[in-house]
C-alpha positions in Angstrom: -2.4 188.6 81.6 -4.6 187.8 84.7 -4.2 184.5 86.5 -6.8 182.2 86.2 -9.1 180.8 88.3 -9.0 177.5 89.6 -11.6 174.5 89.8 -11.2 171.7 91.5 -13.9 169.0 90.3 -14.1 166.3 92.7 -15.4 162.8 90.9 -18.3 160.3 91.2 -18.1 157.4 92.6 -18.8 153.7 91.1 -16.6 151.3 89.3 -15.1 154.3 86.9 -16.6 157.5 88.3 -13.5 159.3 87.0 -13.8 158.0 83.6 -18.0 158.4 83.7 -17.1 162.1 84.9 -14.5 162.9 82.2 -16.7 164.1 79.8 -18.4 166.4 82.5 -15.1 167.7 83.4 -13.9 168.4 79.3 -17.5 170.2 79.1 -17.0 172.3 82.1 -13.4 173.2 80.5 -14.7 174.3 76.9 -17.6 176.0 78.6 -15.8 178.2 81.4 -12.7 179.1 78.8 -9.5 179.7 78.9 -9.8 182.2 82.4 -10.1 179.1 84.2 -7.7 175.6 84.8 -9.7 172.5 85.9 -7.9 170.3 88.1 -9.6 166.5 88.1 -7.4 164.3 90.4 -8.3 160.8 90.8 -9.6 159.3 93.6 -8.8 156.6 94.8 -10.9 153.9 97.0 -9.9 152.5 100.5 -12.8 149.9 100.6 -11.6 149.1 104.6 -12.2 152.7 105.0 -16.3 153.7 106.1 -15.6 157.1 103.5 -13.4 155.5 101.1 -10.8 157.5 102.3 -12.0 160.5 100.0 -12.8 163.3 102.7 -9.0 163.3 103.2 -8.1 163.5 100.2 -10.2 166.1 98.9 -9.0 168.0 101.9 -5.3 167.4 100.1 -6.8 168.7 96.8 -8.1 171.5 98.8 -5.3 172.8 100.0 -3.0 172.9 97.0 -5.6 175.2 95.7 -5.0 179.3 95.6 -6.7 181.2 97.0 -10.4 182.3 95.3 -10.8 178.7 94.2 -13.8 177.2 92.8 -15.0 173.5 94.3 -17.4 171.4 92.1 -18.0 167.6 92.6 -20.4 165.1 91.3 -22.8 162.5 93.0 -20.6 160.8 95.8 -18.0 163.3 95.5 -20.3 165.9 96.0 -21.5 163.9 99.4 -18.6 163.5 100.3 -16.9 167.4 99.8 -20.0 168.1 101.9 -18.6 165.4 104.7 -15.5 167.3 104.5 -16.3 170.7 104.8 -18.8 170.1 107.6 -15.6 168.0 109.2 -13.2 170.1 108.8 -11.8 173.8 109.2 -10.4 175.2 105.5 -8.2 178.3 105.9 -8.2 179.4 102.2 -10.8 181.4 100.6 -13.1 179.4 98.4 -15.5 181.3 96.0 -18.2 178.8 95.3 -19.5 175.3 96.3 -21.3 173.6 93.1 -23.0 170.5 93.9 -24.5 167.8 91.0 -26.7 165.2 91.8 -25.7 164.5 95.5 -27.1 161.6 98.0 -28.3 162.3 100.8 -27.5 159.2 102.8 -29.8 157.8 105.2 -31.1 154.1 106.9 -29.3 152.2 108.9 -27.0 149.8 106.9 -23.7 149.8 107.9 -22.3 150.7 104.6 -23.8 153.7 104.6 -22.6 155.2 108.2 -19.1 156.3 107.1 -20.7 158.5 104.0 -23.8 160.2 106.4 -23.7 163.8 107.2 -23.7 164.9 111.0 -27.5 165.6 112.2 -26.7 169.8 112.5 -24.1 169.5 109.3 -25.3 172.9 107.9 -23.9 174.5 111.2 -20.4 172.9 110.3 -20.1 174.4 106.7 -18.5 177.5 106.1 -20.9 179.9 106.3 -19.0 182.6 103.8 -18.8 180.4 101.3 -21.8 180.7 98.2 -23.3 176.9 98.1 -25.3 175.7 95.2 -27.1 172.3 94.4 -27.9 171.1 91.3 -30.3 167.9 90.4 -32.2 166.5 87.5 -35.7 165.6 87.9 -35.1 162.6 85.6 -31.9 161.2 87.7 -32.5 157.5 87.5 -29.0 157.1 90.3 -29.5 159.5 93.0 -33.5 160.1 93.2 -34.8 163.7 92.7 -36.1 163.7 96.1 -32.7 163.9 98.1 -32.7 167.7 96.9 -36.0 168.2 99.1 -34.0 166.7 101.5 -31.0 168.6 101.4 -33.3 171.7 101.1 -35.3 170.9 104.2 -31.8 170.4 105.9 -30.3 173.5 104.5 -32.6 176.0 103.7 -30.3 178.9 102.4 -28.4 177.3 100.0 -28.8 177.8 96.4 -31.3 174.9 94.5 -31.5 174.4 90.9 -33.9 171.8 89.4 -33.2 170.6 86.1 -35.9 169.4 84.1 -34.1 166.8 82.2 -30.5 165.3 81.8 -30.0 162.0 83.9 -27.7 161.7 86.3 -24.7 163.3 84.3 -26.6 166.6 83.4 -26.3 165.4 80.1 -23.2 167.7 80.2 -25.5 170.4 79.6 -23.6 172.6 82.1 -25.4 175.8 81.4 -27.2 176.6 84.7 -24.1 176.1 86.5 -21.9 178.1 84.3 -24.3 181.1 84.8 -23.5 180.4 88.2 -19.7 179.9 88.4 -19.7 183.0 86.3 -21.2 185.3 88.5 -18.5 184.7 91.6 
């Protein structure tokens, strides 16, 4: 019996991301299989802090993971796992990055300062580490056009458009399956 390979999903934000996101999370389980254990901790908001306090603890999540892990988080999770990694040094092997429907924060309002990415953030990342964003073109939360930005930002990164499916995919998880599958 192999061991099986672990996800960690990191949440959306909003007033119940977690609970918005469960049915994400239960179609990414019955779609992967049994060869894989989803972990979905809670997050939980520090509204005094500029990130909410989530960067450090998905770095927590990070590092109870073994080795060969798989990282997937949605919307403001997503932007904030990218805060994160570009932040911080990670000494485990990680075997995929899989991004849905992330801002790409930018302006000048103060709320917003704590969640934007460093200027030369792609230099930050880890550059070993398969990255992959995924975005519908019908997203009504996060507009389709902070994927061009990201692409414009981060050229070699994987970027899947999704004709249809909102903001949650409409848990059709397919596309990123394929691509989960394949590391």
């Amino acid at each position: 019996m192999g061991t099986k390979k672990q996800v960690l999903f990191i949440q959306g934000g909003g007033d119940d991301g977690y609970t918005a996101d469960a049915k994400m999370v239960s179609a990414f389980e019955k779609a992967l299989g049994s060869d894989y254990e989803v972990h979905y901790p809670r997050l939980e908001s520090d509204d005094t802090a500029p990130d909410f306090g989530w960067p450090s603890q998905i770095g927590r999540k990070i590092d109870e993971l073994k080795e060969g892990a798989i990282l997937i988080a949605h919307s403001v999770g997503a932007s904030l796992l990218l805060k994160y990694l570009s932040e911080n040094s990670i000494s485990k092997k990680i075997s995929g990055i899989f991004l849905i429907a992330t801002p790409f924060w930018s302006g000048d309002e103060e709320w917003k300062q704590g969640l934007k990415l460093s200027e030369d953030f792609p230099q930050h990342l880890p550059q070993d580490i398969p990255l992959f964003f995924y975005h519908c073109q019908d997203d009504e939360e996060v507009p389709f056009k902070q994927l061009t930005a990201y692409r414009e930002k981060h050229p070699t990164a994987t970027y899947r458009k999704v004709s249809k499916g909102g903001h949650q995919l409409e848990n059709n998880l397919d596309v990123i399956i394929r691509d989960i599958k394949e590391r």
